[in-house]
C-alpha positions as CSV (number, residue, x, y, z in Angstrom):
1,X,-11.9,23.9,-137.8
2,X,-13.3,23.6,-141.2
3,X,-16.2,21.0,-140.2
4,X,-17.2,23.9,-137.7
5,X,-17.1,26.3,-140.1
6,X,-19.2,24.3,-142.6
7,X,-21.8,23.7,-139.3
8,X,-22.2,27.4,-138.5
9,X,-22.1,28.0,-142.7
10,X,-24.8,25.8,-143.2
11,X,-27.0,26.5,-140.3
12,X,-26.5,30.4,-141.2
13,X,-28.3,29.5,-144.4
14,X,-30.8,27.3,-143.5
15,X,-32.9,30.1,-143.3
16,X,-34.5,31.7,-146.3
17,X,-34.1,35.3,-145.2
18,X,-30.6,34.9,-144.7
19,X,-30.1,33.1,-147.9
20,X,-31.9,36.2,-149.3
21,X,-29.7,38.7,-147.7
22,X,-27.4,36.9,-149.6
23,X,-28.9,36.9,-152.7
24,X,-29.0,40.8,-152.3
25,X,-25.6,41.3,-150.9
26,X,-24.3,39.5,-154.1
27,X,-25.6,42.3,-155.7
28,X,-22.7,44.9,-154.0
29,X,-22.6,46.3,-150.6
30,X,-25.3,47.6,-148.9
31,X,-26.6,49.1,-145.7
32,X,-28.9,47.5,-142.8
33,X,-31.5,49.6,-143.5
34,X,-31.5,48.3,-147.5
35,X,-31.7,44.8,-146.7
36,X,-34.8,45.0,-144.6
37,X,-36.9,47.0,-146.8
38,X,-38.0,44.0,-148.3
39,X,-38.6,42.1,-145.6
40,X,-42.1,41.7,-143.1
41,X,-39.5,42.2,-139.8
42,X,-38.5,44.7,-137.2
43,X,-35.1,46.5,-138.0
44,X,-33.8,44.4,-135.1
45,X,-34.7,41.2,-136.2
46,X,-32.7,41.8,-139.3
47,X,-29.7,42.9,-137.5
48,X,-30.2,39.4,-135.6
49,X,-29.9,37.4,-139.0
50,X,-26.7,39.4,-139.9
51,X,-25.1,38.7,-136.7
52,X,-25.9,34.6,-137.9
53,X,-24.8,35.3,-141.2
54,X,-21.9,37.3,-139.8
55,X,-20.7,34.8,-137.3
56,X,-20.9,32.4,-139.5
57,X,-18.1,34.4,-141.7
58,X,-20.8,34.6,-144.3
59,X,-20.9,38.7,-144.4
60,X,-18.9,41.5,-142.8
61,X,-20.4,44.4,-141.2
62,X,-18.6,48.0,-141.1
63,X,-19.1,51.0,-139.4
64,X,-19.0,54.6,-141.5
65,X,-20.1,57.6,-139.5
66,X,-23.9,56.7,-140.0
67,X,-23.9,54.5,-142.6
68,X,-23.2,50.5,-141.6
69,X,-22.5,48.8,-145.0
70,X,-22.5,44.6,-145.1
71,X,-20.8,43.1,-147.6
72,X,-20.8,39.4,-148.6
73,X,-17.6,37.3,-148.0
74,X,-16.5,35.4,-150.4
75,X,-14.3,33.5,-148.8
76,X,-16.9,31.4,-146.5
77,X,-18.3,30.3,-149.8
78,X,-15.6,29.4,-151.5
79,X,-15.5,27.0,-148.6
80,X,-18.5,25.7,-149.0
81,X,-18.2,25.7,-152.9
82,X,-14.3,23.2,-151.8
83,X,-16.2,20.8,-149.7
84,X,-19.2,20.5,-152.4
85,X,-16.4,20.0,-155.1
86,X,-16.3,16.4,-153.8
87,X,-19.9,15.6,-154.6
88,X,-20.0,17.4,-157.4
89,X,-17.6,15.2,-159.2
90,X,-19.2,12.0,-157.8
91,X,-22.0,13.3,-159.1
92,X,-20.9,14.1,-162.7
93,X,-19.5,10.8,-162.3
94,X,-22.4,8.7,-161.7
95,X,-24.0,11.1,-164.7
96,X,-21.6,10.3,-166.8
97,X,-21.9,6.1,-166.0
98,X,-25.9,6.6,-166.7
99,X,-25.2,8.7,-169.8
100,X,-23.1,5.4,-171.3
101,X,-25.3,2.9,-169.9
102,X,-28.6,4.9,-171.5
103,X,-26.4,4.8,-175.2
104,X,-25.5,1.3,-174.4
105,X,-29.4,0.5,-173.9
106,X,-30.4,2.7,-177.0
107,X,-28.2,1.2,-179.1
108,X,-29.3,-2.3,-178.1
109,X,-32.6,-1.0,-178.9
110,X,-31.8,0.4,-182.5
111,X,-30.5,-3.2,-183.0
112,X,-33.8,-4.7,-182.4
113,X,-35.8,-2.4,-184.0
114,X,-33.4,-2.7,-187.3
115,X,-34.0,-6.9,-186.7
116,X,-38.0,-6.2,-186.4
117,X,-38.0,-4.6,-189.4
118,X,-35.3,-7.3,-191.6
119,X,-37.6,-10.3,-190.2
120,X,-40.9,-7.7,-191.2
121,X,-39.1,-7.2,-194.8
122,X,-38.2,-11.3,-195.2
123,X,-42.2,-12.2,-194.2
124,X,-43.3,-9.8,-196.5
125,X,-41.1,-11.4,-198.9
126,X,-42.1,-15.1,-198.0
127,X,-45.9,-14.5,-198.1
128,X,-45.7,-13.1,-201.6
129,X,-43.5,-15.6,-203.0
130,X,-46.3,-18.0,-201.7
131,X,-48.9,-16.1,-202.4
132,X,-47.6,-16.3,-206.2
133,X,-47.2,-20.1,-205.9
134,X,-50.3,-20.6,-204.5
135,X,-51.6,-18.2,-207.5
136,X,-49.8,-20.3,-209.9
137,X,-50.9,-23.8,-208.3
138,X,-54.4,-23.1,-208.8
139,X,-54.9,-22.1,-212.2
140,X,-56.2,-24.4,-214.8
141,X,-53.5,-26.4,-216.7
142,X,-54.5,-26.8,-220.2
């Protein structure tokens, strides 16, 4: 039953107007009328989304003389937030792999660098020293 519930779950928020409904319903509970201000859409057209949303055990819709509030449900997403928990780990996991390999790889490249610069140093050493017996060959003996 879960694996439907993740279906309807996700398919409820495929759609960016419900995932904005969302967005404003995680800002406390609101009526029908309040979530489709913002939106370009008939009053029914909204009420269709929150029946998706709704079905999908996403929100919950009440009934208070006049006044019909919707509130998200946390529960749905707690769901969803269980099942991503599995990726989320692989995830860090495979992060945290590339993380050592990348230290491995710049460390390997300090190394070089460090050699570059000791070989740089000992040339620079060797060409003077030669430099001064060359210097010292070709002056006059007297």
């Amino acid at each position: 039953m879960v694996k439907l519930s993740l279906d309807s779950t996700f398919a409820a928020l495929s759609d960016p107007t419900r995932r904005a409904i969302l967005a404003r319903l995680a800002l406390g509970e609101t009526s029908v009328t309040d979530l489709a201000k913002p939106f370009a859409m008939s009053l029914p057209a909204v009420s269709k989304h929150l029946k998706v949303l709704e079905r999908a055990g996403l929100i919950a819709r009440g009934r208070e003389a006049q006044w019909r509030p919707c509130r998200i449900e946390p529960r749905a997403l707690k769901d969803i937030d269980d099942w991503l928990a599995h990726y989320r780990r692989f995830f860090d996991e495979s992060f945290d792999r590339l993380d050592a390999y990348l230290q491995k790889l710049q460390a390997k490249e300090r190394t070089q660098e460090r050699n570059k610069e000791r070989t740089k140093e000992r040339n620079n050493r060797e060409r003077k020293r030669k430099d001064k017996k060359d210097a010292r060959n070709k002056q006059p003996r007297s």
